[in-house]
C-alpha positions as CSV (number, residue, x, y, z in Angstrom):
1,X,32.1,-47.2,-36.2
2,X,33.3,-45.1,-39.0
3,X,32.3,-41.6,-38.9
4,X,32.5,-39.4,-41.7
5,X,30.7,-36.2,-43.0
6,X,28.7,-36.1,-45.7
7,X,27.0,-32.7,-47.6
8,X,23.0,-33.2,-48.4
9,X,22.5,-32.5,-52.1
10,X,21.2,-29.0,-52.6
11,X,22.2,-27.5,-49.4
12,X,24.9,-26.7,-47.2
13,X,24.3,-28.9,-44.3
14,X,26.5,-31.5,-43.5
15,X,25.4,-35.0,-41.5
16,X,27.6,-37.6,-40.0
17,X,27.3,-41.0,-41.4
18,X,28.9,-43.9,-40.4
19,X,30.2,-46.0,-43.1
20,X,31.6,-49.0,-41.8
21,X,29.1,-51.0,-43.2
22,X,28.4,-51.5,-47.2
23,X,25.3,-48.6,-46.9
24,X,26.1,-45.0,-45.3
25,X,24.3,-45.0,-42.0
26,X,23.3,-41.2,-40.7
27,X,24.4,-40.6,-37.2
28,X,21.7,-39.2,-34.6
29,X,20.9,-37.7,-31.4
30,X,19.2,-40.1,-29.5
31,X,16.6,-37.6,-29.4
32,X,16.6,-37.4,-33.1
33,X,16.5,-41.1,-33.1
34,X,13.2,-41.4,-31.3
35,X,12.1,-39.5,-34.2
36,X,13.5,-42.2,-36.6
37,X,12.2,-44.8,-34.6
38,X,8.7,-43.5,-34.2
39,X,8.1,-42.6,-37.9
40,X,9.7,-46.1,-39.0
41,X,7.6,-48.3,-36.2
42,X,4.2,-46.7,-36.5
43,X,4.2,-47.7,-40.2
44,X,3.2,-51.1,-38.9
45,X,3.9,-51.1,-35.1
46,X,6.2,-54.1,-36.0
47,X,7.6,-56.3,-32.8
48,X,10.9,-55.2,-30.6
49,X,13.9,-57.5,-32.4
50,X,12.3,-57.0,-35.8
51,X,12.0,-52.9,-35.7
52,X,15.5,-53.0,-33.6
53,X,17.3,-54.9,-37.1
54,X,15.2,-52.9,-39.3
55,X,16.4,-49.3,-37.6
56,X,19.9,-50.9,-37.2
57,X,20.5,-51.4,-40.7
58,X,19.1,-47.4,-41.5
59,X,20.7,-45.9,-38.6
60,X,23.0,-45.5,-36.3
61,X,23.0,-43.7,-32.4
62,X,24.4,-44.6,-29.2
63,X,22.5,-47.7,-27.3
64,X,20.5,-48.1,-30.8
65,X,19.6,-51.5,-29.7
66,X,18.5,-50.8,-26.0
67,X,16.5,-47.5,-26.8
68,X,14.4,-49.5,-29.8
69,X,13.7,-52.7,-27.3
70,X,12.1,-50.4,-24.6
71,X,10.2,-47.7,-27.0
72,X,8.5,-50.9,-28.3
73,X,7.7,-51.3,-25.2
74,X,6.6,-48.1,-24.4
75,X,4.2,-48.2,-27.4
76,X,0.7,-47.8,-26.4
77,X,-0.9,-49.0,-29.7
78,X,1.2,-52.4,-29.4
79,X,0.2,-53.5,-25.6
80,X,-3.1,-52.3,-26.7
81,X,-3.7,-54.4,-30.0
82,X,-1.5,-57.1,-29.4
83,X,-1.6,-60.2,-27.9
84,X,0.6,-63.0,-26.7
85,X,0.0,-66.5,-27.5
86,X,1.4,-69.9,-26.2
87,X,2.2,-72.0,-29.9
88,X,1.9,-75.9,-29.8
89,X,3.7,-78.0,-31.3
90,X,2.4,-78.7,-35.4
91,X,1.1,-81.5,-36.3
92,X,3.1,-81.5,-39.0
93,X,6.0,-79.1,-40.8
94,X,5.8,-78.2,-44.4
95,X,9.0,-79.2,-46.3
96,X,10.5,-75.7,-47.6
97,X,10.4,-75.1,-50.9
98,X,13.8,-74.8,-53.6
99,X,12.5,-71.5,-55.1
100,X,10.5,-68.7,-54.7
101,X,6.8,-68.3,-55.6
102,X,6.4,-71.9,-55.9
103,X,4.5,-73.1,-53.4
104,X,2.2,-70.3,-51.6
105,X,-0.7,-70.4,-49.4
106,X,-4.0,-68.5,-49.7
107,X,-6.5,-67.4,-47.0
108,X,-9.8,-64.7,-46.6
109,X,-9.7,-62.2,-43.8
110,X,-13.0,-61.8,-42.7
111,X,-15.3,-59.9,-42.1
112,X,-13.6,-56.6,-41.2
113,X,-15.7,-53.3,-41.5
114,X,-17.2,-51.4,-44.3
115,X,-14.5,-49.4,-46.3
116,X,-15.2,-48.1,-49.8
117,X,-17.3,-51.3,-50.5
118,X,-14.4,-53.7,-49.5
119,X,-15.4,-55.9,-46.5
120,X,-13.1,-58.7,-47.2
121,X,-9.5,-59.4,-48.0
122,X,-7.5,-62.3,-50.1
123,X,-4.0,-62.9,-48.6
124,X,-0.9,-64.8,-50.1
125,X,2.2,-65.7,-48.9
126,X,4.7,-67.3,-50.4
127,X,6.7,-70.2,-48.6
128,X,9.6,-69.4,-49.7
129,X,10.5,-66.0,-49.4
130,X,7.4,-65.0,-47.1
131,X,6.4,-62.2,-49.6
132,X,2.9,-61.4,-48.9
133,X,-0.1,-59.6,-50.2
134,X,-3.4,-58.3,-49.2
135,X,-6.0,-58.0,-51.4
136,X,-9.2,-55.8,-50.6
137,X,-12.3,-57.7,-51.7
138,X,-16.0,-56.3,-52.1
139,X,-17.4,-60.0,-51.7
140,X,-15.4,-63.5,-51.4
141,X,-17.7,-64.9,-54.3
142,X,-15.8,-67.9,-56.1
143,X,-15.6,-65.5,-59.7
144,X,-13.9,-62.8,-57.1
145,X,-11.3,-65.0,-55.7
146,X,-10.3,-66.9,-58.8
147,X,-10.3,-63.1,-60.7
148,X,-7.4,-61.4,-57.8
149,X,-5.9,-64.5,-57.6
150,X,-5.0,-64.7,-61.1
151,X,-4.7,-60.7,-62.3
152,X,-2.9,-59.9,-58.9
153,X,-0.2,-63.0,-58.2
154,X,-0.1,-65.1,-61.1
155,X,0.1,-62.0,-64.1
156,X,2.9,-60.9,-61.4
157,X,4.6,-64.1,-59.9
158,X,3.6,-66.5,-62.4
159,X,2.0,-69.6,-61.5
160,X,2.7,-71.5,-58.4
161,X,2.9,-75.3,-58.4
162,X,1.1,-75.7,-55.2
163,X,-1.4,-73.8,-53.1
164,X,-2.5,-74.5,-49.6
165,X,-5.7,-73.4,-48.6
166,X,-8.3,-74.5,-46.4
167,X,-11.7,-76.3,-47.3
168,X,-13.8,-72.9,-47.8
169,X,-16.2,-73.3,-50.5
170,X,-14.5,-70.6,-52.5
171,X,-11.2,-72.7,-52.7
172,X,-13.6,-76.1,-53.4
173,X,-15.5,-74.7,-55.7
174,X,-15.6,-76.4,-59.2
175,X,-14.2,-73.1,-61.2
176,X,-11.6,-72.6,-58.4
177,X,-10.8,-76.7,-59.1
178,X,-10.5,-76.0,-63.0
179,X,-8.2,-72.8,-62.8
180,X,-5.9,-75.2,-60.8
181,X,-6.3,-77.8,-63.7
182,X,-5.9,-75.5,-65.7
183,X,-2.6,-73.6,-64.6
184,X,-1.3,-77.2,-63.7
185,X,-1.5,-76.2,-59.9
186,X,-1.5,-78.3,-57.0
187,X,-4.1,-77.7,-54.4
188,X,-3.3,-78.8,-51.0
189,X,-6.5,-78.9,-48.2
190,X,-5.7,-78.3,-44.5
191,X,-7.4,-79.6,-41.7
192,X,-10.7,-78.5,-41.4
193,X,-11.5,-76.6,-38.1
194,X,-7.8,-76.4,-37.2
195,X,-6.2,-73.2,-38.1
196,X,-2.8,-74.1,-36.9
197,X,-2.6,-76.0,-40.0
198,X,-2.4,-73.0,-42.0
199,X,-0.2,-71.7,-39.1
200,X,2.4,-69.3,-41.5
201,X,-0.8,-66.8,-43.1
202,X,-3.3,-67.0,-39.9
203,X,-0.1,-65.4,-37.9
204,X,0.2,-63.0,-40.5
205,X,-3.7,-62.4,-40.3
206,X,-3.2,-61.5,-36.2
207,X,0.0,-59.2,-36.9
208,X,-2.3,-57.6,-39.5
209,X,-5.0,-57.0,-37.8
210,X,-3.1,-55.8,-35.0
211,X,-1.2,-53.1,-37.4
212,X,-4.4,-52.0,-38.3
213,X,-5.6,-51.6,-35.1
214,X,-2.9,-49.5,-34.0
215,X,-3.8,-46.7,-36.4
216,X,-7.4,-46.5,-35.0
217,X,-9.0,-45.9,-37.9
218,X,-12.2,-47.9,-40.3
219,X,-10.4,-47.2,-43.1
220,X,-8.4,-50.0,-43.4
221,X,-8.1,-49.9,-46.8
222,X,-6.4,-46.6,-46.9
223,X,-4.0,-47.9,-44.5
224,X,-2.8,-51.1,-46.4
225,X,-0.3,-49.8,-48.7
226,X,1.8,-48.3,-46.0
227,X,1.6,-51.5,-43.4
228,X,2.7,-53.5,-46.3
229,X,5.9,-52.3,-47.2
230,X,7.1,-52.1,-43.3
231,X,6.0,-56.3,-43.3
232,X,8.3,-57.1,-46.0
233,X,11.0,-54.9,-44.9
234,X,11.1,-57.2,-41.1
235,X,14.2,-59.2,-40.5
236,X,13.1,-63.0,-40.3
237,X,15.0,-64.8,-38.3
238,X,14.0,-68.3,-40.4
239,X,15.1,-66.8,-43.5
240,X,17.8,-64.5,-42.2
241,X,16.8,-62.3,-44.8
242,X,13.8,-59.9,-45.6
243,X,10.9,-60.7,-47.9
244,X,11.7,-57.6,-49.7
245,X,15.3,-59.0,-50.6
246,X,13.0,-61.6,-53.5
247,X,13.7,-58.7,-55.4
248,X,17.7,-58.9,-54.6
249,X,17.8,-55.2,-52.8
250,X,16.0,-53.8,-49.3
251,X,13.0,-51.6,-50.0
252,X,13.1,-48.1,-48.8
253,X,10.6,-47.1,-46.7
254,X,7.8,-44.0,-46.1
255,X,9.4,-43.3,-42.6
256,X,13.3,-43.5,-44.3
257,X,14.9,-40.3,-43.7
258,X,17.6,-40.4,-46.0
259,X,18.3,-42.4,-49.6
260,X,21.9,-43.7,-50.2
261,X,22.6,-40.8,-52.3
């Protein structure tokens, strides 16, 4: 480490900042780090390695690594909502795509419980980069899905040249068939009745119903915009990146004490 003081902007107080790295990290108390730690990880309640890179890269305190590995387990809200699984094998593995926002794949969270009129919710993810979205729906109506698909990726992303999806009628349906024809988009079916097959969004259904658990509230809807940002902010081992780096810098968080300035 490289410790050296630093003056906040506006004030006369001075914190310790290690800058051994390319960003200043502050220097805390491991009391103060709990603090970090607690208003980082209850964003999303986001797993032990993934919360331990994200605070790592933000802070800096002795035993960083140890202290974030056992407050996730500490965390009532995680070993309440979450559960652990024994994966198989795939049947088969996508091939990864050359760039991002090219191939994605779609899916409807459903039903989850009356809020505002939204009972439903689209999710994307793209392959590549593992950027994903939520969408609140009111009803999962074909005119619905093909309307947030296209205002809400496409004006945004552009237009992917393949979509997996599984064999709902909303994704079968003849106007969801002619956007595709349209758009000159690829639509690939999964295996009906087997969920693994659309193994990369139905694991990010359970981690986000399990972030929205842990907030023990209805009103998921509210609660989206903040569990969001903490998802695509988590180290991933497969990409050795972030999601967030698609847009070629880290996002800064709600719970983020301090900017680089």
């Amino acid at each position: 480490l490289l410790i050296k003081p630093f003056t906040i902007p506006g004030t006369a107080i001075d914190i310790s900042c290690d800058v051994s790295t390319s960003k200043a990290r502050p220097y805390l108390t491991p009391s103060f780090g709990k603090t970090a730690f607690d208003s980082i990880h209850n964003i999303s309640h986001t797993g032990a390695a993934k919360i331990t890179k994200l605070i790592a890269e933000k802070f800096v305190w002795p035993n960083l690594r140890k202290c974030c590995r056992l407050w996730s387990r500490q965390c009532i809200p995680c070993q309440t909502a979450k559960v652990q699984r024994h994966n198989r094998a795939p049947l088969w593995i996508f091939t990864l795509p050359d760039q991002r926002f090219d191939h994605i794949n779609m899916d409807i969270v459903r039903p989850l419980s009356p809020c505002k009129g939204y009972r439903y919710c689209l999710t994307i993810v793209d392959r590549y980069s593992l950027w994903l979205e939520a969408l609140p729906l009111e009803d999962i109506t074909t005119e619905t899905i093909a309307f947030n698909f296209y205002t809400h990726w496409i004006a945004r992303f552009g237009v992917p040249s393949r979509v997996t999806a599984d064999q709902g009628r909303q994704f079968e349906s003849t106007l969801f068939r002619e956007l595709s024809r349209l758009l000159g988009i690829k639509h690939l079916r999964t295996t009906a009745y087997h969920p693994a097959s659309n193994g990369i969004i139905e694991r990010w259904h359970r981690s986000l119903k399990a972030a929205i658990k842990c907030y023990m509230t209805n009103n998921w809807g509210e609660v989206l915009p903040l569990i969001l940002p903490s998802f695509r902010s988590s180290w991933r081992d497969d990409l050795r990146a972030t999601p967030g780096m698609v847009y070629g810098n880290t996002l800064r968080l709600l719970g983020q004490f301090f900017s680089e300035k």
